[in-house]
DSSP file (Angstrom, degrees, kcal/mol; ACC not computed):
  #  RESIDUE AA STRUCTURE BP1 BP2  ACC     N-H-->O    O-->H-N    N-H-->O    O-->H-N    TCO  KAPPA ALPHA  PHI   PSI    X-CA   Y-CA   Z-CA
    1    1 A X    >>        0   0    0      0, 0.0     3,-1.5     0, 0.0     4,-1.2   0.000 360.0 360.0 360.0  -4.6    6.5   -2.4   36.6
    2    2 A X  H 3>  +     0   0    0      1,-0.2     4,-2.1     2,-0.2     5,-0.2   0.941 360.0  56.6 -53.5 -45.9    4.6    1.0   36.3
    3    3 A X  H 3> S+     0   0    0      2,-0.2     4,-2.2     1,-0.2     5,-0.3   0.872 101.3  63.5 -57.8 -20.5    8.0    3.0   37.4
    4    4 A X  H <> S+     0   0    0     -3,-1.5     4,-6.9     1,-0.3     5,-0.4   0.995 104.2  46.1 -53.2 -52.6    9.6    1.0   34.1
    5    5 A X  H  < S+     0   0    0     -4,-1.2    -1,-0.3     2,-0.3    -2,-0.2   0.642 111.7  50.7 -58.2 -35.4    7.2    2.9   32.0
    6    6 A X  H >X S+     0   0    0     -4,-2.1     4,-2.8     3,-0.1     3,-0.8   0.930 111.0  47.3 -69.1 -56.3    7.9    6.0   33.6
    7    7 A X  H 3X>S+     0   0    0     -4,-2.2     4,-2.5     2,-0.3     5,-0.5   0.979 108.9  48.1  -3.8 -91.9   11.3    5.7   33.2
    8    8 A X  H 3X5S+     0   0    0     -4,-6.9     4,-1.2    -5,-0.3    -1,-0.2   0.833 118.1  57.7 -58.6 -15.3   11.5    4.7   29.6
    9    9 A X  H <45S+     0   0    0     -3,-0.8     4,-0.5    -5,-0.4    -2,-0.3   0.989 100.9  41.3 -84.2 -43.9    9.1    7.7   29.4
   10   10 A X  H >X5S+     0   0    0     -4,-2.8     3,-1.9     2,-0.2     4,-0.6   0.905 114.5  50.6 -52.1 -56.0   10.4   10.4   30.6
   11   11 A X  H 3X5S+     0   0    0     -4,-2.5     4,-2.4    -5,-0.3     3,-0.2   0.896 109.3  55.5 -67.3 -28.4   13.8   10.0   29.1
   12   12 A X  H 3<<S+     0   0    0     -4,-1.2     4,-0.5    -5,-0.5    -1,-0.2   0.701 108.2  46.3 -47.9 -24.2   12.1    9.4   25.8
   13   13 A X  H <4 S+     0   0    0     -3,-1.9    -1,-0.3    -4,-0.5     6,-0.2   0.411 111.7  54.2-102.9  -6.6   10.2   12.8   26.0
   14   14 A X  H  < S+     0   0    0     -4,-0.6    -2,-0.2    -3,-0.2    -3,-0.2   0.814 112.2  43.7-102.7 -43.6   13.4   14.5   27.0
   15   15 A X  S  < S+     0   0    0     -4,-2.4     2,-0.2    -5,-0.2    -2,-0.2   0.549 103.2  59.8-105.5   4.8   15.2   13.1   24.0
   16   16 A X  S    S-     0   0    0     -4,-0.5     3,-0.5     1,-0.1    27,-0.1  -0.749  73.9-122.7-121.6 170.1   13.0   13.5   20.9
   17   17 A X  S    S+     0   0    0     -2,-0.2    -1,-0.1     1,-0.2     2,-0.1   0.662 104.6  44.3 -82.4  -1.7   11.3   16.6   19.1
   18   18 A X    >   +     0   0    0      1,-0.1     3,-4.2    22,-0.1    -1,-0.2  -0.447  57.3 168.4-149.5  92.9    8.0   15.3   19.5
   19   19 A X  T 3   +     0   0    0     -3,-0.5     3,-0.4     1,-0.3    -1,-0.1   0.306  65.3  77.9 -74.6  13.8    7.3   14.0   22.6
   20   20 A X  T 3  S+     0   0    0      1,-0.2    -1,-0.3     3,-0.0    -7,-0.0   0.396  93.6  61.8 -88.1   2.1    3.2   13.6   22.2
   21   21 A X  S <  S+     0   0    0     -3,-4.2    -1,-0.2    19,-0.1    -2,-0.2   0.545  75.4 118.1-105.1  10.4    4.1   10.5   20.2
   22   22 A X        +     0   0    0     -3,-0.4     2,-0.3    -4,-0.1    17,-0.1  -0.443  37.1 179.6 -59.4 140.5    5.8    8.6   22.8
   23   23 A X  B     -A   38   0A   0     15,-0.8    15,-1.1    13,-0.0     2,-0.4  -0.981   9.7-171.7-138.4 149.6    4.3    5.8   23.5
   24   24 A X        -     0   0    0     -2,-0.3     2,-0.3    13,-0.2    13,-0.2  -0.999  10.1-179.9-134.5 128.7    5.6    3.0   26.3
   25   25 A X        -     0   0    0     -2,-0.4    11,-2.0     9,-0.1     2,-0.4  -0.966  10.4-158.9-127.7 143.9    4.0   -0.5   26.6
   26   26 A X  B     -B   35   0A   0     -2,-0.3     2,-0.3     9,-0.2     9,-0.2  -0.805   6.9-160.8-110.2 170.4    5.0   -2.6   28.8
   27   27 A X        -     0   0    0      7,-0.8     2,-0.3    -2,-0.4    -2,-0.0  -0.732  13.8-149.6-117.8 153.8    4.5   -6.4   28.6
   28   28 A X        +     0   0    0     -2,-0.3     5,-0.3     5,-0.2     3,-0.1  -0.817  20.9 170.5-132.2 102.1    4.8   -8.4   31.9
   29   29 A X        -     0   0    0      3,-3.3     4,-0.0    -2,-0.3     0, 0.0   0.040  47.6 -91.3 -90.7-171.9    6.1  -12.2   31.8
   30   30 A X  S    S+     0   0    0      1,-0.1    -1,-0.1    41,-0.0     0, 0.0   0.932 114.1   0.9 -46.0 -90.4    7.1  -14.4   34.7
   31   31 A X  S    S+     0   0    0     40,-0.1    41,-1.2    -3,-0.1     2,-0.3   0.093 131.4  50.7-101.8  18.9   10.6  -13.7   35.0
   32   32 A X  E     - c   0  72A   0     39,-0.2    -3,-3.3     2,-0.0     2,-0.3  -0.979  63.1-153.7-149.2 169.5   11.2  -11.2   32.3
   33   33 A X  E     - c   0  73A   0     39,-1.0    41,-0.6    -2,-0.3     2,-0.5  -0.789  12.9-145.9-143.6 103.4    9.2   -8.0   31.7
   34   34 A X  E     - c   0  74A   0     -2,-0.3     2,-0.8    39,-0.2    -7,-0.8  -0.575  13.8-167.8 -40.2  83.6    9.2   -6.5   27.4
   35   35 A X  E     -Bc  26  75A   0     39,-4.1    41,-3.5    -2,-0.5     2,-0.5  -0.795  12.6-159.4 -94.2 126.6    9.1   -2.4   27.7
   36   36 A X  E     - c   0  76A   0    -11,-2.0    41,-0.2    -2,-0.8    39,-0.1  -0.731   2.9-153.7-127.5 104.3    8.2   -1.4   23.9
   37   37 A X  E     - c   0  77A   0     39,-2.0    41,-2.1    -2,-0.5     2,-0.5  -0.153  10.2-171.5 -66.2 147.6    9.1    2.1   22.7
   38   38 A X  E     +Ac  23  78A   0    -15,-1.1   -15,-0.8    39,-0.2     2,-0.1  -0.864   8.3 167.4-157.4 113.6    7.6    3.9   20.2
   39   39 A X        -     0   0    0     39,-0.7     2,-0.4    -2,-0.5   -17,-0.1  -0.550  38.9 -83.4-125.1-167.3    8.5    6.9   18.8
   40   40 A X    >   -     0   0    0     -2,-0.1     3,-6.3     1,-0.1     4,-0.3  -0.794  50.1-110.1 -90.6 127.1    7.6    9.4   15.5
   41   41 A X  T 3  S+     0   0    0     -2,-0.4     3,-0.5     1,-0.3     4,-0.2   0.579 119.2  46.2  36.1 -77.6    9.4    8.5   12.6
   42   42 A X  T 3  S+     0   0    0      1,-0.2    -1,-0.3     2,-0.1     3,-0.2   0.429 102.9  69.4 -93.5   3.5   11.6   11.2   12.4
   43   43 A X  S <> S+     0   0    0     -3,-6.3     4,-2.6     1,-0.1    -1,-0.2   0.124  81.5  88.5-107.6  15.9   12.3   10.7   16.3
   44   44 A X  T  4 S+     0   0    0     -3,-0.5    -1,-0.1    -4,-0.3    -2,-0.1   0.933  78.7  48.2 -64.8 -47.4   14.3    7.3   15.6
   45   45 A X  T >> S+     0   0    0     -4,-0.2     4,-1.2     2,-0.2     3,-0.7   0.631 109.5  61.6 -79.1 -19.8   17.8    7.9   15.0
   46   46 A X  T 34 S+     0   0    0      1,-0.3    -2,-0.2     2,-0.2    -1,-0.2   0.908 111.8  40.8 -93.5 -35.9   17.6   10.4   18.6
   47   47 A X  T 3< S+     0   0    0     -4,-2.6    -1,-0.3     1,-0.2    -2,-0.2   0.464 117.8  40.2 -97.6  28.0   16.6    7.3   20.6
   48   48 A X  T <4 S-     0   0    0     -3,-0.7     7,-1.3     6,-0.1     6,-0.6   0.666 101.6-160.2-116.7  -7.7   18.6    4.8   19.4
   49   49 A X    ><  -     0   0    0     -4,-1.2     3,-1.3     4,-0.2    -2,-0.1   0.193  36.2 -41.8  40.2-160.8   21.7    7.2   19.1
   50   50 A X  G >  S-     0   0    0      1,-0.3     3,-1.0     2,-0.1     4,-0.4  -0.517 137.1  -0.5 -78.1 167.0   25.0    7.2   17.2
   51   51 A X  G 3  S-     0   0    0      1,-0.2    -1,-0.3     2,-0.1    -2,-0.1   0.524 119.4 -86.9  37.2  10.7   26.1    3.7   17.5
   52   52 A X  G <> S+     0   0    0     -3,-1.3     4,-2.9    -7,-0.1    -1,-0.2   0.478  93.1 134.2  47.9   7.6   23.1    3.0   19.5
   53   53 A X  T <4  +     0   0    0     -3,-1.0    -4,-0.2     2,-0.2     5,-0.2   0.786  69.5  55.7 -56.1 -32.4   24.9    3.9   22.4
   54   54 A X  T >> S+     0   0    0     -6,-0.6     3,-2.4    -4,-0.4     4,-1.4   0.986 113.3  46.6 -67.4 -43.3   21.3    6.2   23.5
   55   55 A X  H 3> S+     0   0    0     -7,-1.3     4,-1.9     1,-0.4     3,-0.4   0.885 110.3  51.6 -54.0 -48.6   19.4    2.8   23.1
   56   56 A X  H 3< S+     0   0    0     -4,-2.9    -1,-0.4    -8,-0.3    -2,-0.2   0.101 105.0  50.4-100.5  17.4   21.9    1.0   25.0
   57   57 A X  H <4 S+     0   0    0     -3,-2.4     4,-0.4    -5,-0.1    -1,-0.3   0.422 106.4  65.0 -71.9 -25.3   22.0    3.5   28.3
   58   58 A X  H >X S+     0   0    0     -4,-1.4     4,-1.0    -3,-0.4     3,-0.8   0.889 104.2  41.2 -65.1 -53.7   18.4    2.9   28.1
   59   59 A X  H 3X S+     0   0    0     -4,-1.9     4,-1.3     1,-0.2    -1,-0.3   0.487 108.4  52.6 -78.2  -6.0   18.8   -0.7   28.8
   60   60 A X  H 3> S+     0   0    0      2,-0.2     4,-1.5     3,-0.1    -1,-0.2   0.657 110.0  53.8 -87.6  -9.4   21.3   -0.8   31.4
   61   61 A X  H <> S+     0   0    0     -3,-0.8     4,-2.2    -4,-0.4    -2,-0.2   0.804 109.6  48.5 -94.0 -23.6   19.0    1.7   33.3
   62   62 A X  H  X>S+     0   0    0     -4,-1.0     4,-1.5     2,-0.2     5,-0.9   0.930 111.3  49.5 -66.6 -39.5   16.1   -0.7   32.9
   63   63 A X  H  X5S+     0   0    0     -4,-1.3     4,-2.3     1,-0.2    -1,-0.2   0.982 111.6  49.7 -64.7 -35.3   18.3   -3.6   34.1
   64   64 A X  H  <5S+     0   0    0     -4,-1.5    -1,-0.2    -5,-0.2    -2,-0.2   0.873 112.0  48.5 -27.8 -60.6   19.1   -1.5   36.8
   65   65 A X  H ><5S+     0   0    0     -4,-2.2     3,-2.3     2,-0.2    -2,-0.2   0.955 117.0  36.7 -39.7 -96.3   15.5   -0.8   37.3
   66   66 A X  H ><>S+     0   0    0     -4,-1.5     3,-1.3     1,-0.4     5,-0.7   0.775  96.4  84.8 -76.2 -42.3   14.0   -4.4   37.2
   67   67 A X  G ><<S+     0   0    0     -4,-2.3     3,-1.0    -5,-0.9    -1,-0.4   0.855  90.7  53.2 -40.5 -21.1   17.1   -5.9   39.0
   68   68 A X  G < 5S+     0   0    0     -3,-2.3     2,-0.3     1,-0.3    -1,-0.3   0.984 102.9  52.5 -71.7 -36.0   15.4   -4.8   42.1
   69   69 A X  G < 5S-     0   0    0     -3,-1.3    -1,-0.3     2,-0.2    -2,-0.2  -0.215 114.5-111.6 -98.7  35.7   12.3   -6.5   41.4
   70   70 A X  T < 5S+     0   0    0     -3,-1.0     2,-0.3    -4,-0.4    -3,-0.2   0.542  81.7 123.9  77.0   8.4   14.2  -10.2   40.6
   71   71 A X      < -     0   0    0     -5,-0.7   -39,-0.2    -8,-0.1    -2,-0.2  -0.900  67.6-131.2-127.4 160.2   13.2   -9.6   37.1
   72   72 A X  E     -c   32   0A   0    -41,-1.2   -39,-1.0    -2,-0.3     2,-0.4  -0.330  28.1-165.4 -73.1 140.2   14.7   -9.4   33.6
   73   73 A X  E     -c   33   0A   0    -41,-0.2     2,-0.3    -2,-0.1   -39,-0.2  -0.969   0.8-165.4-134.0 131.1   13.5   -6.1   31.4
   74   74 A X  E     -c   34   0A   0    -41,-0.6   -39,-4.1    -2,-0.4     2,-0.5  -0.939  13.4-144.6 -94.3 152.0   13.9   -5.8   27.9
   75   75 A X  E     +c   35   0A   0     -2,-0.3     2,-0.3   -41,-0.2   -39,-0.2  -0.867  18.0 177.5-103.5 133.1   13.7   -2.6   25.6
   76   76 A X  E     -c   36   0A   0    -41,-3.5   -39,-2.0    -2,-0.5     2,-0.4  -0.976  13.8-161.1-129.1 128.7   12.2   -3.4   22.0
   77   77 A X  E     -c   37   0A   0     -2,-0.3   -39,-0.2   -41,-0.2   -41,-0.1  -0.803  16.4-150.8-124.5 113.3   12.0    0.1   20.2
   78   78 A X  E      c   38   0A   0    -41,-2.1   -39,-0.7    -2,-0.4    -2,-0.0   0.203 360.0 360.0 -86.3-176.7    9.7   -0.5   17.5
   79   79 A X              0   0    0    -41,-0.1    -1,-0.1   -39,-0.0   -41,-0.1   0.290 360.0 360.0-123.1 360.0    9.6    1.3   14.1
């Protein structure tokens, strides 16, 4: 589940202005796997987008992701 965590990182550091506060943890269940984002403050509104639409590419690339690996991923991006 380490590539999740790169993943959700990278794109995170791409899309905000201060990408030394990203932070990615990821949680690992049985059948479902919890990636929780964490960004600065002022970096909030850039990863959840207008509508949420940024948030919600985020998770279809994670389902993508995990689908190989028979397991569920959710993105919680905390505040």
């Amino acid at each position: 589940m380490e590539d999740l965590k790169e993943i959700v990182s990278f794109i995170a550091k791409a899309l905000v202005d201060d990408p030394d506060e990203v932070e990615v943890e990821v949680i690992e269940g049985e059948k479902t796997v919890i990636v929780e984002l964490s960004v600065a403050p002022t970096d909030l509104g850039k990863v959840i987008g207008k509508d949420g639409r940024t948030a919600r590419a985020l998770r279809t690339l994670l389902a993508a992701t995990s689908a190989k690996q028979a397991k569920r991923a959710v993105l919680e991006i905390l505040e």
